[in-house]
Every structure is written in structure tokens, then in C-alpha cells.
C-alpha positions as CSV (number, residue, x, y, z in Angstrom):
1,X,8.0,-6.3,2.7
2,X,10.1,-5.2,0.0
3,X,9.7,-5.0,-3.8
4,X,12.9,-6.9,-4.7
5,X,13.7,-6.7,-8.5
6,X,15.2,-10.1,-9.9
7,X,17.4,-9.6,-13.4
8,X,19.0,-12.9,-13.6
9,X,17.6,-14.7,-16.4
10,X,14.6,-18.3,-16.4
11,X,14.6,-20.3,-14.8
12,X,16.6,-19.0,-12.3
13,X,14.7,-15.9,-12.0
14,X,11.4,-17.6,-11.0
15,X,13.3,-20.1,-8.8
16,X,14.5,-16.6,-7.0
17,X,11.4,-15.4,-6.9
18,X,10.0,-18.1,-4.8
19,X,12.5,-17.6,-2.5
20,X,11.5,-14.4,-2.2
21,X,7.9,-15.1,-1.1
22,X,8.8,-17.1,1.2
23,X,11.0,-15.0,3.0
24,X,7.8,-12.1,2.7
25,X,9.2,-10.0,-0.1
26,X,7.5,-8.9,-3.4
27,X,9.8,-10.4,-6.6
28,X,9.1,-8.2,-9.6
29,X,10.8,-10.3,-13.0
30,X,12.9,-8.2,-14.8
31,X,15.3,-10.2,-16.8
32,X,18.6,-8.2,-18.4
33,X,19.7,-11.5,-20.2
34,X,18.8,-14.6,-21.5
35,X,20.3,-17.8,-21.7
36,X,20.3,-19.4,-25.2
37,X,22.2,-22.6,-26.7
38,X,25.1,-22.5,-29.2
39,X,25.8,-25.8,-31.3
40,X,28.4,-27.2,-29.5
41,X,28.8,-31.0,-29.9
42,X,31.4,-34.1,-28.7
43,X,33.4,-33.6,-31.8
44,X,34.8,-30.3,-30.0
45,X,36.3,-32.7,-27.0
46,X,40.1,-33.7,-27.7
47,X,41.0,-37.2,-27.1
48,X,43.8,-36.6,-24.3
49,X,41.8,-35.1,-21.6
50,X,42.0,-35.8,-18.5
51,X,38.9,-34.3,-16.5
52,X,35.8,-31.5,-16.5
53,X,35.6,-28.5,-15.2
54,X,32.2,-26.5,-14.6
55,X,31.5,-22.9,-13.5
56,X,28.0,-22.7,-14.3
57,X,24.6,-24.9,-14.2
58,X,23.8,-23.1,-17.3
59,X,26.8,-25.1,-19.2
60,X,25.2,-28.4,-18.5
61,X,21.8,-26.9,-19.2
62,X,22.3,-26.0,-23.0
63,X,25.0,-28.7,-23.5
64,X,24.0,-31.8,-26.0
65,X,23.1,-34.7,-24.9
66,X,26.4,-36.2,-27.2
67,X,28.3,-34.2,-25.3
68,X,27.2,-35.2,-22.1
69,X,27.8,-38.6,-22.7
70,X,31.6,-37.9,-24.1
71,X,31.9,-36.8,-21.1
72,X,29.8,-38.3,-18.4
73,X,32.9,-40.6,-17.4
74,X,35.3,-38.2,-16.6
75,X,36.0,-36.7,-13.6
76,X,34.1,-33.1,-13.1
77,X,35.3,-30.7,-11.1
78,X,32.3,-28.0,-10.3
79,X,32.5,-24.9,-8.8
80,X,30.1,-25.3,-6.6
81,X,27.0,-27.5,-5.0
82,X,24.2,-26.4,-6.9
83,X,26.5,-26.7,-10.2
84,X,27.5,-29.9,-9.0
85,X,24.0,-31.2,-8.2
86,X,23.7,-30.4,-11.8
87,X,26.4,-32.2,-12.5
88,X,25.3,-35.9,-11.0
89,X,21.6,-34.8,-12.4
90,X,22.9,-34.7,-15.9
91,X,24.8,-37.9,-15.4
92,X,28.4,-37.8,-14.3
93,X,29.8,-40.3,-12.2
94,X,32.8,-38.5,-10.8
95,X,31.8,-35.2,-9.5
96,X,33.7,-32.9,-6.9
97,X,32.1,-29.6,-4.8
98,X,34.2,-26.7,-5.1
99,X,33.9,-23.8,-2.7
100,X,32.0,-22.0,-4.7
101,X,34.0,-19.7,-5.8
102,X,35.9,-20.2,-9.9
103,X,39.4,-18.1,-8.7
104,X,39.4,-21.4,-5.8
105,X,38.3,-24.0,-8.0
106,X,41.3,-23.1,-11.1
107,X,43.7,-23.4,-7.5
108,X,42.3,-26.7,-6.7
109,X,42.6,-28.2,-10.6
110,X,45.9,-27.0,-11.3
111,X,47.4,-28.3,-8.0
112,X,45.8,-31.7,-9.1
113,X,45.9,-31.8,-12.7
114,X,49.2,-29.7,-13.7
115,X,49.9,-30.8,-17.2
116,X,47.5,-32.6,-18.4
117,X,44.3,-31.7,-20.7
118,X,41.0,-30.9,-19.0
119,X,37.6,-29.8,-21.2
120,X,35.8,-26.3,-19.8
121,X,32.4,-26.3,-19.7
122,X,31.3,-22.5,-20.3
123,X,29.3,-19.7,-21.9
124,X,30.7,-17.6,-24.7
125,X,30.8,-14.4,-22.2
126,X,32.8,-15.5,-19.3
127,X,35.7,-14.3,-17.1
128,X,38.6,-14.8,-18.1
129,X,40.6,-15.3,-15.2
130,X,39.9,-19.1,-14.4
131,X,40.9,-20.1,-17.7
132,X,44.6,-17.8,-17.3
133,X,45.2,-19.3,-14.3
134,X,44.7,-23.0,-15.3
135,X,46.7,-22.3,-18.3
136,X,49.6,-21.1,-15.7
137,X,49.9,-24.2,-14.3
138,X,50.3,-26.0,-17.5
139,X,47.4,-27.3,-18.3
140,X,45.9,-27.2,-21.9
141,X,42.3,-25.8,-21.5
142,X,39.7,-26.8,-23.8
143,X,36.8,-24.3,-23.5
144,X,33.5,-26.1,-25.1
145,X,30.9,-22.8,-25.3
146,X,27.4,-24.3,-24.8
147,X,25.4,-21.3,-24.3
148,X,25.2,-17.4,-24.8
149,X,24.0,-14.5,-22.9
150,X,22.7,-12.1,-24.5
151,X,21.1,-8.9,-23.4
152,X,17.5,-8.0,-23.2
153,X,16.4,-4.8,-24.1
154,X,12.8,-2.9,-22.8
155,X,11.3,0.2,-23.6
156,X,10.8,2.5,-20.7
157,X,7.3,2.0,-20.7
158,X,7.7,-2.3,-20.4
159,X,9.5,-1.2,-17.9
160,X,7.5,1.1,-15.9
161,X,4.0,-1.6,-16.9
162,X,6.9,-4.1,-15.0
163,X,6.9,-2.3,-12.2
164,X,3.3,-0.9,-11.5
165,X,4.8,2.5,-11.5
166,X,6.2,2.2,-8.3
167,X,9.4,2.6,-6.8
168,X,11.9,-0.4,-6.2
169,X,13.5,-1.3,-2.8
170,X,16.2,-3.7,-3.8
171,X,18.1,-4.5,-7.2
172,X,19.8,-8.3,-7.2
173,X,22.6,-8.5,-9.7
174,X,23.5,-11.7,-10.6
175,X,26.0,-10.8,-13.2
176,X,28.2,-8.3,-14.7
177,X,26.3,-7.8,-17.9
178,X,23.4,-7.7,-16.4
179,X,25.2,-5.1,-13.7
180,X,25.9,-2.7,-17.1
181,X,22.3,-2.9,-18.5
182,X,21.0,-1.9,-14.5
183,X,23.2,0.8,-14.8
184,X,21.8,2.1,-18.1
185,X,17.7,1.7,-16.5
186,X,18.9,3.6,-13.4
187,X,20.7,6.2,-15.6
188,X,17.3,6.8,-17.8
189,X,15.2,9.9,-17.4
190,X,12.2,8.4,-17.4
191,X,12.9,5.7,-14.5
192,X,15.1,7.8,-12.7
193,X,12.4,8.0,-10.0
194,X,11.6,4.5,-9.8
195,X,15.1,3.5,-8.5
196,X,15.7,7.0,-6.4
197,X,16.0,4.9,-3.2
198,X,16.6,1.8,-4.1
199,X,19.5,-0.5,-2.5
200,X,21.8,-2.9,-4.9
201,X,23.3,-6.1,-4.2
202,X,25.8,-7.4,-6.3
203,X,26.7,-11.7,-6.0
204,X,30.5,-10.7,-6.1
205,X,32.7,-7.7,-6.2
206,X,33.3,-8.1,-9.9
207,X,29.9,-7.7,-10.4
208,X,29.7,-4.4,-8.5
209,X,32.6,-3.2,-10.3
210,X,30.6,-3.5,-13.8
211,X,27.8,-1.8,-11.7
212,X,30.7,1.0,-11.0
213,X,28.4,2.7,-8.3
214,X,25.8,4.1,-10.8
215,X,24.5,7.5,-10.3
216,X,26.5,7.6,-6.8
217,X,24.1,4.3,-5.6
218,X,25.9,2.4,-2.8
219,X,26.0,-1.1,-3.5
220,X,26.2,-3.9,-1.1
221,X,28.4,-7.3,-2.1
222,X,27.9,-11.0,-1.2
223,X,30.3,-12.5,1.3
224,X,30.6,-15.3,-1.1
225,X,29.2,-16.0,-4.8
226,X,26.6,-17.9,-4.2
227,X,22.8,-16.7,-4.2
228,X,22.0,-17.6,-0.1
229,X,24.6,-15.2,0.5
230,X,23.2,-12.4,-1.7
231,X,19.4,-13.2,0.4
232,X,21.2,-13.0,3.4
233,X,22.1,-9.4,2.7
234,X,18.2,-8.8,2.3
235,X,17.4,-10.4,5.6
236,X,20.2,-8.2,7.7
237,X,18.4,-5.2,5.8
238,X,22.3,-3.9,5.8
């Protein structure tokens, strides 16, 4: 059994947790972030576009139910199948799987859509990347920001109360702002010890990057972005 410390943010984290359990590990909660809505409203959607594009459940989460509707008819392209099962939950009609990953998914919408208008369903910290490509191939991206991230901060002590005072086997990053605040825990004197051995695994390399290898800790990268694949690197024990 290993104590496995989850720092996405709810409900995510307690949906990981569960997984957790059942695969015989301890989840200890530690969220870095928190997900919280920003006013955004169908007013903000331009008359001329042509489809929806999705990156993360969390946009569809925080997003008005106004909004929804604006949009509900259009066709939605989501990165992938748990953001497109929260796609057809929330009520569009038209909803496409990506492969998971947002780099493929901008490839997939500018080969179809080059030209036209398409709204972007996001959070106000993002990569920037899918929206640069998109814009590449010509088409006019609308970015609608539903939701924020911001950071969580804990006193050494939370922390430590957190943890029972015990060391942690295994870190799972979910993102590269909660990768930066990991690296500032590890790098603090006080919970240096607690995180002496532990073993990091990062949902995408851009995510280990903002990790950048803290105090010379190796850390171990999903094959693809998507949360199965990070478990999987638990159960290979790798």
C-alpha cells in the first residue's frame, strides 16, 4: 500500500481518491488549487461562430446556464471522453471525442474548421499553445473564461496535521501550477523529510517541466494526459 498524495483540486480530488482505494492505496487530500467561477455569460459569444471547443470538464462546470444554452446547438469539439461526457451531460447535442490530448484536438479543428469562428471554452490560466495554433489556421478564436485557478496556500503545520507526520510515497500532479506550489512544499525545511523518498508523477511532460525536477526528485510522466494513464504508472510501481 502506498500513501499517494492527490493535489488536484474537488471534486476531482475525492473522485481520485476513490480510485485509489480501490486499487489498495492510501489517498491523502492535499489540494494546491481551487477551482472557482468567473462571470462569464452568452453576451461574450459572437454571432458568426461556427462550433465549440473544450479542453477541460471544469469549463462546463462553472459555465452559466445562459451560456450553455447559447451554445448547446453548436457543434462541440472536446478534448477528450470524460470532457465530452461532460459535454452531452450539460446538454449539447453535437459532441466529438478528441484523443485526449489539446496539441491533437487544435490539429483536428483547424483541418475542419479553417476560417471560420469557433467559441473556447476555458479557464483564465491555460496553455497557450492550442489557442496559437488554431489561430494559424485562420480561425478567429473566441476564448469565454468560465473559471479560475487559484492557488492554495498551508502552513507547514496543516500540512504536516495533513499528513499524520509521515512520509509520502507518491505525489500525483495534475497540473503545472499545482507542479510549482509541490515544488515549493518539497523545497521547505520543515517538510523536507516528509517527501525524502517520495516518487512524482506528472499527467504530461509540461507539467513535469513546471515541476523542473525539484531538489534532484526524478519524476515519472504519463504516456498520455489523461488520469488512467497517470494510475497506471502507480500500478507498474516504475
Amino acid at each position: 500500500m502506498l500513501r499517494v498524495l492527490v493535489t488536484r483540486p474537488e471534486p476531482g480530488a475525492s473522485q481520485t481518491a476513490r480510485r485509489l482505494q480501490d486499487m489498495g492505496h492510501q489517498p491523502i487530500l492535499l489540494p494546491l488549487t481551487e477551482t472557482t467561477a468567473l462571470p462569464a455569460d452568452a453576451g461574450q459569444v459572437p454571432a458568426d461562430v461556427s462550433a465549440v471547443a473544450i479542453t477541460s470538464a471544469n469549463a462546463l462546470r462553472h459555465a452559466s446556464k445562459d451560456l450553455i444554452a447559447r451554445l448547446a446547438r453548436l457543434p462541440c469539439h472536446a478534448v477528450g471522453k470524460r470532457t465530452a461526457e461532460a459535454a452531452r451531460k450539460a446538454g449539447f447535442l453535437s459532441v466529438s471525442e478528441g484523443p485526449g490530448d489539446a496539441e491533437a484536438l487544435a490539429d483536428g479543428i483547424a483541418a475542419a474548421l479553417a476560417g471560420q469562428a469557433v467559441v473556447y471554452l476555458c479557464g483564465r490560466v491555460r496553455f497557450p499553445l492550442f489557442e496559437q495554433r488554431l489561430a494559424a489556421a485562420g480561425i478567429r478564436v473566441h476564448a469565454v473564461e468560465t473559471y479560475d485557478t487559484p492557488a492554495i496556500g498551508y502552513a507547514d503545520e496543516a500540512i504536516l496535521a495533513r499528513l499524520s507526520a509521515q512520509p509520502v510515497d507518491a505525489v500525483l500532479l495534475y497540473s503545472a501550477k499545482a507542479a510549482v506550489a509541490m515544488q515549493d512544499l518539497t523545497n521547505r525545511p520543515a517538510l523536507r523529510k516528509a517527501f525524502e523518498t517520495t516518487r512524482f508523477f506528472a499527467l504530461s511532460e509540461r507539467i513535469a517541466a513546471a515541476f523542473g525536477g525539484a531538489a534532484g526528485k526524478a519524476i515519472r510522466i504519463a504516456e498520455r494526459p489523461e488520469e488512467e494513464a497517470l494510475l497506471a504508472l502507480l500500478r507498474a510501481r516504475r
